[in-house]
C-alpha positions as CSV (number, residue, x, y, z in Angstrom):
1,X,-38.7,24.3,43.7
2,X,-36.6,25.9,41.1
3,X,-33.8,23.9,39.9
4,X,-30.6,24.7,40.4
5,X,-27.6,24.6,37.4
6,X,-25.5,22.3,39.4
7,X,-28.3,19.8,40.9
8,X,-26.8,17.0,39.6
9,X,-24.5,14.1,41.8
10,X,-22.4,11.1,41.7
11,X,-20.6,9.1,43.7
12,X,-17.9,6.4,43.4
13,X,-15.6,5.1,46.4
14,X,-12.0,4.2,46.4
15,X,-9.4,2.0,49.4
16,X,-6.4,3.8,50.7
17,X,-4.1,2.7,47.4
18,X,-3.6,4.8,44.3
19,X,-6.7,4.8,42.7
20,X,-8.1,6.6,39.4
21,X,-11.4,7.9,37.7
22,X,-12.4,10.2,34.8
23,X,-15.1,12.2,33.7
24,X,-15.0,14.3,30.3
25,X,-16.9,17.8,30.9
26,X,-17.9,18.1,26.7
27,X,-21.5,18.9,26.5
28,X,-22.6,15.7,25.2
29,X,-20.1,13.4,26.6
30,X,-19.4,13.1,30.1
31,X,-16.7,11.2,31.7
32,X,-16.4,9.5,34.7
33,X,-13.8,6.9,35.8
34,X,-14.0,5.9,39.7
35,X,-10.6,3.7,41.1
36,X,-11.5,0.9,43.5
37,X,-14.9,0.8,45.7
38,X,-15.9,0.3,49.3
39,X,-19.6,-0.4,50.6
40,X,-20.6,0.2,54.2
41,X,-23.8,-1.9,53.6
42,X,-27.3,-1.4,54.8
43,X,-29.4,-2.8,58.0
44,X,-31.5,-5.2,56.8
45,X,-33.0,-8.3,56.8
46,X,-31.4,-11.5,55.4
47,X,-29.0,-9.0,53.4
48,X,-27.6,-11.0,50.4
49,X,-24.4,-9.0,49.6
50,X,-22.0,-7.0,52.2
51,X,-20.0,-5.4,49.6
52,X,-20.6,-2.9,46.9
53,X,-19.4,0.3,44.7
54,X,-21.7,2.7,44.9
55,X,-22.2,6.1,42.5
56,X,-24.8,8.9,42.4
57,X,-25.4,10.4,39.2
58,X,-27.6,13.7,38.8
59,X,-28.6,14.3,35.4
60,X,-29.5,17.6,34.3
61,X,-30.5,19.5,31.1
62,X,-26.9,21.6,30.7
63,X,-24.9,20.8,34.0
64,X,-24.4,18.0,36.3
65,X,-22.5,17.0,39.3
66,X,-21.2,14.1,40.8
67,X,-20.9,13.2,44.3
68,X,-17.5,11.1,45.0
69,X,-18.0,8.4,48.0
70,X,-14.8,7.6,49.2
71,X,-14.0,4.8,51.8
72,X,-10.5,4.5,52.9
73,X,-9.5,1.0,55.0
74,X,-9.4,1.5,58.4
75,X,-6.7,-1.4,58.3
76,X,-4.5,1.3,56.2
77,X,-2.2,4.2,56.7
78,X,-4.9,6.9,55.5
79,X,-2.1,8.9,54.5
80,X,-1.3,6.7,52.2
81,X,-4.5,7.5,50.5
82,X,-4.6,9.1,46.9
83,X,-6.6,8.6,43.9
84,X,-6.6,10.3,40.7
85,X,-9.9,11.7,38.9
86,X,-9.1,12.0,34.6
87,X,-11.4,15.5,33.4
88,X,-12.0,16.7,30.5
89,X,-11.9,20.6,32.3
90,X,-11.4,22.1,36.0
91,X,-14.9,21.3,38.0
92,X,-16.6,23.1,41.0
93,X,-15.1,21.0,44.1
94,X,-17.5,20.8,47.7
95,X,-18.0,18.5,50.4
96,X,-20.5,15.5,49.7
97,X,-22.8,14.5,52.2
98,X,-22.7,10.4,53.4
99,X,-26.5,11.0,54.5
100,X,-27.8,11.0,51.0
101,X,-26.0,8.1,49.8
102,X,-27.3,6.1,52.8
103,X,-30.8,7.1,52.4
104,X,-30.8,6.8,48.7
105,X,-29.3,3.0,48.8
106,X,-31.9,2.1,52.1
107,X,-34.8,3.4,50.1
108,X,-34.0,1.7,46.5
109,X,-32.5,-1.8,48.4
110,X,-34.4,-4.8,46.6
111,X,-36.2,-7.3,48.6
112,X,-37.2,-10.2,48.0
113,X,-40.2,-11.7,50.2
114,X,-42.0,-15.0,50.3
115,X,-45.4,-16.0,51.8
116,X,-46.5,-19.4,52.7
117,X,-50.0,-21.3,52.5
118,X,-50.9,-25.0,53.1
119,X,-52.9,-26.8,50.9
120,X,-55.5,-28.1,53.0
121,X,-55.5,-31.6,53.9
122,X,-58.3,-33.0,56.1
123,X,-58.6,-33.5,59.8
124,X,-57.0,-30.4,60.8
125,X,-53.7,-31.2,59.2
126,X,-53.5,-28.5,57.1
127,X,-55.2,-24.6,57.1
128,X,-55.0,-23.3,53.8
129,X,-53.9,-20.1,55.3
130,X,-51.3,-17.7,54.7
131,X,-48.6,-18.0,57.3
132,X,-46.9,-15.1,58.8
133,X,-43.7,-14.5,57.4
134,X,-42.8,-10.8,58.7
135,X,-39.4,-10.3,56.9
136,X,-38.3,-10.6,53.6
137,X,-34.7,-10.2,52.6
138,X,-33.1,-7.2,51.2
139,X,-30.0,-7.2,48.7
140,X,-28.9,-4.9,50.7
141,X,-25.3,-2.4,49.3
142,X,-23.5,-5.4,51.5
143,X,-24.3,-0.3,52.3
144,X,-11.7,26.4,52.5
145,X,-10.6,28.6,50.0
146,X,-8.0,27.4,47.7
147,X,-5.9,29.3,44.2
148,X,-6.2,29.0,41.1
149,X,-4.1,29.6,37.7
150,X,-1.0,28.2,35.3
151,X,1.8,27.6,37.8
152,X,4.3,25.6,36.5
153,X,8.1,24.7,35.9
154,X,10.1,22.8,33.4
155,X,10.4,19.9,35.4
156,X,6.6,19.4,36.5
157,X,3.3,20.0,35.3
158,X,0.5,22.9,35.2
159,X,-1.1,23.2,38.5
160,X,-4.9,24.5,37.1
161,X,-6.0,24.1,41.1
162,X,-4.7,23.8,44.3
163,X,-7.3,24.0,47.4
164,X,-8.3,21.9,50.6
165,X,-12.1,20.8,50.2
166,X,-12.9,19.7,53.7
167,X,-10.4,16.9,54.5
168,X,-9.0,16.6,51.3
169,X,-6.2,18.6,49.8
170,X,-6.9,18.5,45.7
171,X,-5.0,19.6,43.0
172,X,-5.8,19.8,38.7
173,X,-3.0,19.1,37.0
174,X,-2.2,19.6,33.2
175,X,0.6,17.9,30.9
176,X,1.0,16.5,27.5
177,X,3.2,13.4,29.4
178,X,3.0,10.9,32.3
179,X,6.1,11.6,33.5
180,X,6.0,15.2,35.0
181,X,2.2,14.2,36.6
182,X,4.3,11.5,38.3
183,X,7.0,13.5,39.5
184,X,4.4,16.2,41.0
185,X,2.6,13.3,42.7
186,X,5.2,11.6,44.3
187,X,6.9,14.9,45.1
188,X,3.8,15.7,47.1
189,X,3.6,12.6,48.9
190,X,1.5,10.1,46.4
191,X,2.3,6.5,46.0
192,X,2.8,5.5,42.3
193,X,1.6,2.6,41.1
194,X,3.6,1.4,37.6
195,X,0.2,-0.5,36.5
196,X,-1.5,3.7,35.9
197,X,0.9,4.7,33.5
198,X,0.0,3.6,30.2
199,X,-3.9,4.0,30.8
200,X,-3.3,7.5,32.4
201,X,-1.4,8.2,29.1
202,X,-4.4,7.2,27.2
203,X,-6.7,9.9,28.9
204,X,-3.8,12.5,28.8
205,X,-3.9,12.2,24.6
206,X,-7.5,12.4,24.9
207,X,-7.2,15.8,26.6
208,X,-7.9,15.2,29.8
209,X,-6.6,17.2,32.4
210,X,-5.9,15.4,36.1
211,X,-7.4,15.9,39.6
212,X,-5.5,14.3,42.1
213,X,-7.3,13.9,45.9
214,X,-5.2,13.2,49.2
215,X,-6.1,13.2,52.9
216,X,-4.9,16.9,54.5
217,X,-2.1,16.3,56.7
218,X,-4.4,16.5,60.1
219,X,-7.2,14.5,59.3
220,X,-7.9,11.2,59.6
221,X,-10.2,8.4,58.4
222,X,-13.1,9.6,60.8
223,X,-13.2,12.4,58.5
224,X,-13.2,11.2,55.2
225,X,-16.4,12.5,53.7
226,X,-18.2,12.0,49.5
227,X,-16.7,14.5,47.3
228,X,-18.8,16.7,44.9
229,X,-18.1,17.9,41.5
230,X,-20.1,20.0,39.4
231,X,-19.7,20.7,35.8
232,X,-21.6,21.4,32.1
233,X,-22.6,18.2,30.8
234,X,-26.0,16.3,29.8
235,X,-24.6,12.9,30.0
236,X,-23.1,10.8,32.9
237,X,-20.0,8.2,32.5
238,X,-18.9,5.7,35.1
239,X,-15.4,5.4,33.1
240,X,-13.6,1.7,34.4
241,X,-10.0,1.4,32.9
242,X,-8.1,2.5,35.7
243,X,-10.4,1.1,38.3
244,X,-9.0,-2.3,36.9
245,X,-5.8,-1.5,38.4
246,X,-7.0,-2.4,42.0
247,X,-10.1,-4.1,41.2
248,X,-11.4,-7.0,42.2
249,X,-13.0,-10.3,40.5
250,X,-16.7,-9.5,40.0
251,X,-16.6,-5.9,41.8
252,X,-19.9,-4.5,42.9
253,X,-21.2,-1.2,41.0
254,X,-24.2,-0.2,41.9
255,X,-25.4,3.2,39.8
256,X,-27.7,5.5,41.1
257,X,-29.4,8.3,38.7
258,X,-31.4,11.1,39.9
259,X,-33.0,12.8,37.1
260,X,-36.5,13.5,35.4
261,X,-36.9,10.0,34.3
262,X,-35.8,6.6,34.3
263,X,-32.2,5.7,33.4
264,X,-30.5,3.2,31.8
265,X,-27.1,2.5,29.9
266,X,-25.5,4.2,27.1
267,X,-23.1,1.5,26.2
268,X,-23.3,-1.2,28.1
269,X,-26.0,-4.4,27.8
270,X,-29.1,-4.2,29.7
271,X,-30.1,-7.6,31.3
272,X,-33.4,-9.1,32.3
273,X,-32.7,-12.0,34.8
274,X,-33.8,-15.2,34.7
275,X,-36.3,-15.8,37.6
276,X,-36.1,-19.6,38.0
277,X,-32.5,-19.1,38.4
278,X,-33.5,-16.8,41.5
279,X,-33.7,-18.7,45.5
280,X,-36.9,-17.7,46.5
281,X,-37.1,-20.2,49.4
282,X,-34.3,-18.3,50.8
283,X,-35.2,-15.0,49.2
284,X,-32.1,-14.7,47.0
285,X,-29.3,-15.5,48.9
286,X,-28.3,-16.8,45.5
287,X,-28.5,-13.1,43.9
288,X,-24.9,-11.9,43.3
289,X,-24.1,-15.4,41.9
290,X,-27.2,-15.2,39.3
291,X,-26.7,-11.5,38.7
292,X,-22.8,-12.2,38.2
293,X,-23.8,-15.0,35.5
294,X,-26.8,-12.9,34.1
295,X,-24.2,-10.2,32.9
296,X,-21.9,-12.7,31.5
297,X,-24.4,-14.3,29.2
298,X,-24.1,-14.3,26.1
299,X,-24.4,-11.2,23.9
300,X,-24.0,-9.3,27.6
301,X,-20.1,-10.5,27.7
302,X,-19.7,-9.0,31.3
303,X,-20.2,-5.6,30.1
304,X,-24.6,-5.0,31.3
305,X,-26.6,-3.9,34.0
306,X,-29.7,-4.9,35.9
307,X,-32.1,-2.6,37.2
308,X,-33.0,-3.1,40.6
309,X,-35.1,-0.1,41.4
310,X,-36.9,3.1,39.0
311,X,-39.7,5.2,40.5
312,X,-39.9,8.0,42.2
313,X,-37.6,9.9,44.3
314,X,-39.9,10.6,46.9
315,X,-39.2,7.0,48.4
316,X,-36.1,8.5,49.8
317,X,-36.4,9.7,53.3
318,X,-34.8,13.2,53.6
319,X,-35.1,13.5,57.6
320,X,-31.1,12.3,58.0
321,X,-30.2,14.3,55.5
322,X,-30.4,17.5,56.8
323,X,-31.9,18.8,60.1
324,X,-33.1,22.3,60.5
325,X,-31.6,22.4,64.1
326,X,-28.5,22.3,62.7
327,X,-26.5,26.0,62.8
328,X,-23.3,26.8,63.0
329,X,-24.0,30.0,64.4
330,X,-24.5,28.4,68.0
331,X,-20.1,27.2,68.0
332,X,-19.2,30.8,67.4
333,X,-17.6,32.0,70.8
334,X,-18.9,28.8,73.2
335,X,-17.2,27.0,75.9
336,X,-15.9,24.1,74.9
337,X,-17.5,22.7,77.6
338,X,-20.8,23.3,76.3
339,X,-19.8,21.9,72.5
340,X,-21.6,18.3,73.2
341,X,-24.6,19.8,74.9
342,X,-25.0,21.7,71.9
343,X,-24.5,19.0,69.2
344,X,-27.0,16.9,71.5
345,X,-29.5,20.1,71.8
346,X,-29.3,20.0,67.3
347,X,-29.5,16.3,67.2
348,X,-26.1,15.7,65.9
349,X,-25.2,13.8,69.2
350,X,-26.9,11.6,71.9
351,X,-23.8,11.9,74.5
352,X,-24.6,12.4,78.0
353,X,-22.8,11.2,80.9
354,X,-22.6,7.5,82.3
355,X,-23.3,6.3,78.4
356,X,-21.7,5.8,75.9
357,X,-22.0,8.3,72.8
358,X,-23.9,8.4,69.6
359,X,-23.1,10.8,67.0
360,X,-25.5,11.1,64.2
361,X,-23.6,11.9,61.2
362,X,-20.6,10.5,60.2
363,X,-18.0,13.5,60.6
364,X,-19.2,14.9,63.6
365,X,-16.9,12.2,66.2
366,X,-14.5,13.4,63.1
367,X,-14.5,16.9,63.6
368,X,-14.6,17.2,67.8
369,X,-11.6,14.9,67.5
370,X,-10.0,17.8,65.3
371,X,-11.1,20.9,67.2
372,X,-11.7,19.1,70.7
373,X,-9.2,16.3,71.1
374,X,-9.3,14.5,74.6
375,X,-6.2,14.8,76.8
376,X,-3.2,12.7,76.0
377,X,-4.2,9.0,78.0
378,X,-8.0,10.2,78.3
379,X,-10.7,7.9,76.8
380,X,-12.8,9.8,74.4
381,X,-16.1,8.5,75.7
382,X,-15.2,9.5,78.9
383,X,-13.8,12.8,77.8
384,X,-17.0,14.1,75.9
385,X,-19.6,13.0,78.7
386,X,-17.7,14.6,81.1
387,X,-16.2,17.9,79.7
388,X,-16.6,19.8,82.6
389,X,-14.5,17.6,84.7
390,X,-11.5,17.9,81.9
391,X,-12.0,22.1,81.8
392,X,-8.5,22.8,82.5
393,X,-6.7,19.9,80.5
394,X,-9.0,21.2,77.1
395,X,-6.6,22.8,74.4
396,X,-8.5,26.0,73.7
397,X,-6.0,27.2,71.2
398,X,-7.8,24.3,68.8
399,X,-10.8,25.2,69.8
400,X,-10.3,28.8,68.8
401,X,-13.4,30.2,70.4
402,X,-15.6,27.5,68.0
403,X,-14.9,29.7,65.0
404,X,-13.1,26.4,63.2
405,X,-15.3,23.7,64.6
406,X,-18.2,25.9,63.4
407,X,-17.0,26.8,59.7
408,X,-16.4,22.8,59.4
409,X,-20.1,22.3,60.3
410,X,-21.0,24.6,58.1
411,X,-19.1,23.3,55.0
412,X,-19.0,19.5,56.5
413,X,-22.3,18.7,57.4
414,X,-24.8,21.4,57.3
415,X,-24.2,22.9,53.1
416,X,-24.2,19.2,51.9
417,X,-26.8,18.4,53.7
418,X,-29.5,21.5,52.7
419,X,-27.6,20.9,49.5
420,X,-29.0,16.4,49.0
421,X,-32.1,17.5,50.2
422,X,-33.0,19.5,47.5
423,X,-31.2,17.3,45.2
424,X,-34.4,14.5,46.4
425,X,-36.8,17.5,46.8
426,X,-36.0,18.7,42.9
427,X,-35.5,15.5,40.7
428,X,-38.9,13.6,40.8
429,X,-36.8,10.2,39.2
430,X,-34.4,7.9,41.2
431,X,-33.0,5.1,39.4
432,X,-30.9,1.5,40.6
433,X,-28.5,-0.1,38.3
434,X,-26.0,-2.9,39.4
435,X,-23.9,-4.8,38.3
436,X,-20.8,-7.3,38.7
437,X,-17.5,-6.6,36.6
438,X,-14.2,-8.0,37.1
439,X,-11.0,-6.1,35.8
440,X,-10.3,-8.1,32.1
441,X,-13.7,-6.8,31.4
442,X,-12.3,-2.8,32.4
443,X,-12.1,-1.9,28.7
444,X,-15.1,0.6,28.4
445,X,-16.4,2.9,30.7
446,X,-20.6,2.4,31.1
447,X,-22.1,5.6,29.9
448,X,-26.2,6.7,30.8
449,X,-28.9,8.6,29.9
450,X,-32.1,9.7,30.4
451,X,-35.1,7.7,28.4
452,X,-38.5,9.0,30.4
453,X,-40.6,6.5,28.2
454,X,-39.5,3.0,29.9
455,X,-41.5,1.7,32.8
456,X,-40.6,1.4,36.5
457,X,-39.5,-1.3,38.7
458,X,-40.2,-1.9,41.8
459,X,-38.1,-2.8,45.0
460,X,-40.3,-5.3,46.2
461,X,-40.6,-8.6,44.6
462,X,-42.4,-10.9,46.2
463,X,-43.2,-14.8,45.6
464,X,-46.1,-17.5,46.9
465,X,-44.9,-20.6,48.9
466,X,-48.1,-23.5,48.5
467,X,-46.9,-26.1,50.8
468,X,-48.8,-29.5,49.4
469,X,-50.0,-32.4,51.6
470,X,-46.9,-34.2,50.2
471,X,-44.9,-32.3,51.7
472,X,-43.6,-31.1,47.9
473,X,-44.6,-27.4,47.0
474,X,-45.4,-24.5,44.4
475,X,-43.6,-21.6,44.3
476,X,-45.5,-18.7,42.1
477,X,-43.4,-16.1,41.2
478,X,-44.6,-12.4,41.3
479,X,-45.2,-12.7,37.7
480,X,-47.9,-15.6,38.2
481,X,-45.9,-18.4,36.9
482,X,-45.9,-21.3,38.8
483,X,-42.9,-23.8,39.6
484,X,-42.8,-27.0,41.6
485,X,-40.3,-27.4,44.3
486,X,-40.1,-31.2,45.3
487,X,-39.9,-31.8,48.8
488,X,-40.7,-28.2,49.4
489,X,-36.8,-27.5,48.6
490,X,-34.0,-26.6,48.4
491,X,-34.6,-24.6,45.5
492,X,-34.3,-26.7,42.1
493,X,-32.1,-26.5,39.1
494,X,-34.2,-27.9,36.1
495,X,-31.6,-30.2,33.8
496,X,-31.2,-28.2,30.6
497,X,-32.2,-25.1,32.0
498,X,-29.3,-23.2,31.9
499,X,-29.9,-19.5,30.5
500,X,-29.5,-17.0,33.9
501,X,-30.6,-14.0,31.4
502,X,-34.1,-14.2,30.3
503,X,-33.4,-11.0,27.8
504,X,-30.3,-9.1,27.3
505,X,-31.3,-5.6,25.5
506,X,-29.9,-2.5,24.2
507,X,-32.0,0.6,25.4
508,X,-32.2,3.7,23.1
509,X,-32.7,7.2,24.6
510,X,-36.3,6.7,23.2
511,X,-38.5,4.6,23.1
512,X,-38.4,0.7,23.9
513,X,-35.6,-1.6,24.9
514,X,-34.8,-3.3,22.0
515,X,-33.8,-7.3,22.6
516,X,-31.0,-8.4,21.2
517,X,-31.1,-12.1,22.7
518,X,-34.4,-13.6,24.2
519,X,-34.1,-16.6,26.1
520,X,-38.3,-16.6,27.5
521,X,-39.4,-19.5,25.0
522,X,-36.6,-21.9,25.9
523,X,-37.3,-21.0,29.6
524,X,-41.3,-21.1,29.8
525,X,-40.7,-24.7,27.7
526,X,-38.3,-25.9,30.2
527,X,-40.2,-24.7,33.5
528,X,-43.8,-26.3,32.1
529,X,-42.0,-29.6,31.4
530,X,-40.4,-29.8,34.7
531,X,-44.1,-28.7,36.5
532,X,-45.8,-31.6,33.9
533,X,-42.8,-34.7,34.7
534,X,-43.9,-33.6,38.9
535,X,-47.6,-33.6,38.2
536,X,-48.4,-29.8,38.5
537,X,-51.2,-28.8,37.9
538,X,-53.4,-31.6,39.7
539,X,-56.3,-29.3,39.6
540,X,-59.1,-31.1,37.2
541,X,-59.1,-28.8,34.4
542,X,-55.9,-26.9,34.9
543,X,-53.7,-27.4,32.5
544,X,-50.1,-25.8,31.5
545,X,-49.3,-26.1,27.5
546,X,-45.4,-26.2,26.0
547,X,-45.2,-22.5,24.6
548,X,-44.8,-22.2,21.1
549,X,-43.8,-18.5,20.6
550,X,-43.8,-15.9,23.1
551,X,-43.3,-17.4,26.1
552,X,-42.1,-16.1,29.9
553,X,-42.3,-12.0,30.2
554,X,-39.8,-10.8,32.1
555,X,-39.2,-6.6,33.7
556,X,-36.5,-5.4,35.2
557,X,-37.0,-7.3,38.3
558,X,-37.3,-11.2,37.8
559,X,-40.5,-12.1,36.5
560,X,-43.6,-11.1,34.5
561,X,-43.5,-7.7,33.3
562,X,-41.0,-6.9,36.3
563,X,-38.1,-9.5,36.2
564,X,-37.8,-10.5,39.9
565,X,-34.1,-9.9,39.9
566,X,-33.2,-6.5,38.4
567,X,-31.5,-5.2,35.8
568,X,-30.0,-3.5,32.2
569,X,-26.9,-2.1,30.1
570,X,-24.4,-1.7,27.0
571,X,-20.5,0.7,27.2
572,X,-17.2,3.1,26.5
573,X,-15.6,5.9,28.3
574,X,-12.8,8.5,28.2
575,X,-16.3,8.7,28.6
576,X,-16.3,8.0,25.0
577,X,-18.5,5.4,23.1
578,X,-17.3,3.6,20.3
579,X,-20.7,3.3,18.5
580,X,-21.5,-0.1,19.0
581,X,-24.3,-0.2,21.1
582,X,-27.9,-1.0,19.2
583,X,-26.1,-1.9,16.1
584,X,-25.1,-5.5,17.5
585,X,-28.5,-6.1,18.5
586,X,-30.1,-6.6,14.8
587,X,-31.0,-10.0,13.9
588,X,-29.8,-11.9,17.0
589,X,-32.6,-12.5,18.8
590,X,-32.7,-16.5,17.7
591,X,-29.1,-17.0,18.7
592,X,-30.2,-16.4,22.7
593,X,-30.7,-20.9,22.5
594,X,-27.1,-21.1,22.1
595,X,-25.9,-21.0,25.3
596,X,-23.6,-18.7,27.9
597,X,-20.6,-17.0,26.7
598,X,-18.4,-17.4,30.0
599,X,-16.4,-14.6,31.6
600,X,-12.7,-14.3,30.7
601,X,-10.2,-14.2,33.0
């Protein structure tokens, strides 16, 4: 397939409070701050973490785009919703589609599995077998036309853009000052929050222009839906100062890249996690806490990522992304009576009367509650299984002959949805990155990049439970490395063992990561004297050595030559880095013995 300019997607989330993000538009240098996060999760089994940010970078060679996941509290007026996007020039707005954030973060979700044999025994008491274990656990994400031009007065500021894009009403707005921005906003129906002032003044005298984002006036949380921006750059920015505004302690990020190859940080740290530190009995019900300490080690400072998943893109599933069934075409001029019939006959429903009713994308309940709203008192549920029965009570002046519900489909659902699958069908590379950050540590925004040359990680990790006849057990780890768990758990801590990060690196656009603290011979020592002091190996013959040099390798995952955890980073954004990166790195590898550099508060 050929691929297209503006293949390229991100998305970040923000709560129903004044929020904020950037992204310069400069060839080289893109910028891109999201405001405050919300994570729907995904099913799985065991999931370790319910909450998350979550943002989908497509990296192209000239252009990219960036798909915008916003979540507004249901527990919150959604007209209270705003947030504020810093650019560096006007982009191409459009609808995002949910769909391809869902499928992306179910397809790249780390689990973390463990299987179970018994040491045999004698008489029977033991099998030597592999005991069914059927689930591991998964860290799961816990989940119309519009004007353009120079109006302005002396009292406000240059309104670049004004258009609705779906549910949203946006405007681009330009001034050398705060002040005028703030009157336009709260002229408009914005809340202002104080804290945005002096960091919004910082991008305005970086040249930045502002896009400001508010529910339209009719619409309502059901139809909040990603939004997409498109614009000429190389390079991707998740900017954070004004997410710190309404940030939490240790907020989820969780970076997604779709591109030709493997990505990593610009800016920020990239971390290899400590597997030992890792609950593999429980399979890593422990991860947020270990991945939340990994970053903050020292010479990571808070400021790193892990990777969690880098292959190919193909392990996304495109089949709830779009739907060929879906058309527009089939709204234009029907009964209203017939509109569920149809969205059931195109698999966008599963609504039939006597049950209750299913709709199968997000903005679908969204959009019949906008063009086909129930009776005053009426139950929806009832209402849309029994349409016929309401004929005379529908408002057919909102349904307009199923010209608007039918150009919402189109523009809603059915455009961002051909639109994601060719994103997956195009770029051959999808790439995880998370980390925690909390809002002290807001002073640079994480830039990323492309480097095709480093390896891939893989979602699955899993581990070997040998239960013993003493009841105590070995634990190998999926890099081969054994550790004994006395009394077959909980999960120990070994005394002195306290480095979370095995390697915290720096990773150029080519070539190899380059390791800036390594922590694998203080580890491997630690982990051999523990197995020795509990009499592991017993084997005749088997025997485990104090390493020297070398020691413990450790991936992206946690373990052997794919760190069983996940992870890597190093940052600065208007998206602007101050040069630091690789330089810090030289000459420090013998300083990782030193201990953790605790997170500031």
């Amino acid at each position: 397939m050929r691929r297209s300019s503006n293949q390229w997607m991100r998305a970040v989330s923000g709560l129903a409070v004044l929020s904020a993000a950037c992204m310069a538009m400069t060839p080289n240098a893109a910028e891109a701050c999201g405001g405050t996060f919300c994570d729907g999760g995904i099913p799985g089994p065991m999931p370790v973490d319910q909450t998350g940010e979550n943002v989908i970078f497509v990296i192209g060679d000239t252009e990219s785009e960036v798909h915008i996941q916003i979540s507004i509290d249901p527990e919150t007026n959604a007209e209270n919703f705003g947030w504020l996007v810093p650019l560096t020039a006007v982009p191409e707005f459009s609808v995002g589609s949910q769909p391809l954030f869902d499928a992306i973060r179910a397809a790249s979700v780390p689990l973390y599995d463990i299987t179970t044999t018994v040491e045999d025994c004698g008489g029977g008491f033991g099998t030597d077998g592999v005991s069914s274990d059927p689930s591991g656990a998964s860290i799961s994400d816990r989940g119309s036309g519009g004007t353009s031009g120079a109006e302005s007065d002396t009292s406000g500021p240059t309104v670049l853009l004004e258009e609705a894009v779906g549910a949203f009403q946006v405007a681009v707005l330009a001034d050398k000052e705060v002040g005028p921005i703030k009157m336009w906003l709260e002229d408009n129906g914005y809340l202002w929050d104080a804290k945005a002032e002096p960091i919004l003044m910082q991008y305005l005298a970086e040249g930045n222009v502002i896009a400001a984002l508010k529910l339209r006036t009719s619409a309502t949380v059901a139809d909040v839906h990603p939004i997409t921006l498109r614009y000429a750059s190389n390079e991707t920015c998740f900017p954070l100062r004004l997410t710190r505004i309404a940030a939490v302690e240790d907020m989820d990020i969780r970076v997604f890249v779709l591109a030709d190859g493997r990505a990593a940080p610009t800016n920020y740290r990239h971390v290899l996690v400590n597997p030992l530190k890792i609950d593999w009995l429980n399979r890593a019900t422990n991860y947020k806490e270990v991945i939340t300490n990994a970053v903050d080690a020292f010479m990571a400072d808070g400021r790193a990522f892990v990777t969690e998943f880098a292959g190919k893109s193909s392990v996304v599933s495109t089949g709830g992304i779009y739907n060929p069934s879906w058309d527009e075409n089939d709204f234009i001029g029907l009964d209203p009576v017939q509109a569920v019939t149809v969205l059931n006959a195109q698999t966008l429903g599963a609504c039939y009367d006597s049950f209750d009713c299913a709709w199968n994308h997000p903005l679908v309940y969204g959009m019949l509650l906008e063009f086909l709203p129930p009776p005053n008192g009426v139950d929806p549920v009832d209402f849309y299984t029994n349409l016929s029965t309401y004929s005379a009570d529908i408002d057919l002046v909102k349904w307009d002959m199923g010209n608007g519900f039918a150009a919402a489909l189109l523009e809603r659902v059915i455009e961002p949805g051909i639109h994601g699958e060719q994103l997956i069908q195009t770029w051959p590379y999808l790439t995880r990155m998370y980390t925690t950050i909390s809002p002290s540590e807001m002073m640079e925004d994480p830039i990323f990049h492309v480097n095709a040359g480093l390896a891939d990680v893989e979602a699955l990790r899993t581990a070997k439970n040998y239960i013993l006849c003493n009841n105590d057990s070995v634990v190998t780890l999926p890099d081969g490395r054994d550790f004994y768990i006395p009394g077959g758990g909980p999960w120990p801590a070994i005394p002195g063992e306290e480095w979370w990060a095995e390697e915290v690196q720096t990773v150029a656009i080519k070539g190899a990561p380059m390791t800036i603290v390594n922590n694998s011979v203080a580890i491997e020592t630690k982990r051999v004297e523990w197995n020795l002091a509990h009499g592991w190996p017993h084997t005749p013959g088997d025997t485990e050595s104090v390493p020297t040099e070398g020691g413990g390798t450790n991936s992206d995952t946690g373990s052997s030559g794919s760190d069983s955890s996940g992870q890597e980073g190093e940052g600065g954004c208007g998206c602007r880095s101050d040069g630091t990166g690789g330089a810090l790195g030289l000459g420090l590898a013998g300083l990782g013995l030193m201990g953790l550099r605790r997170r500031r508060r």
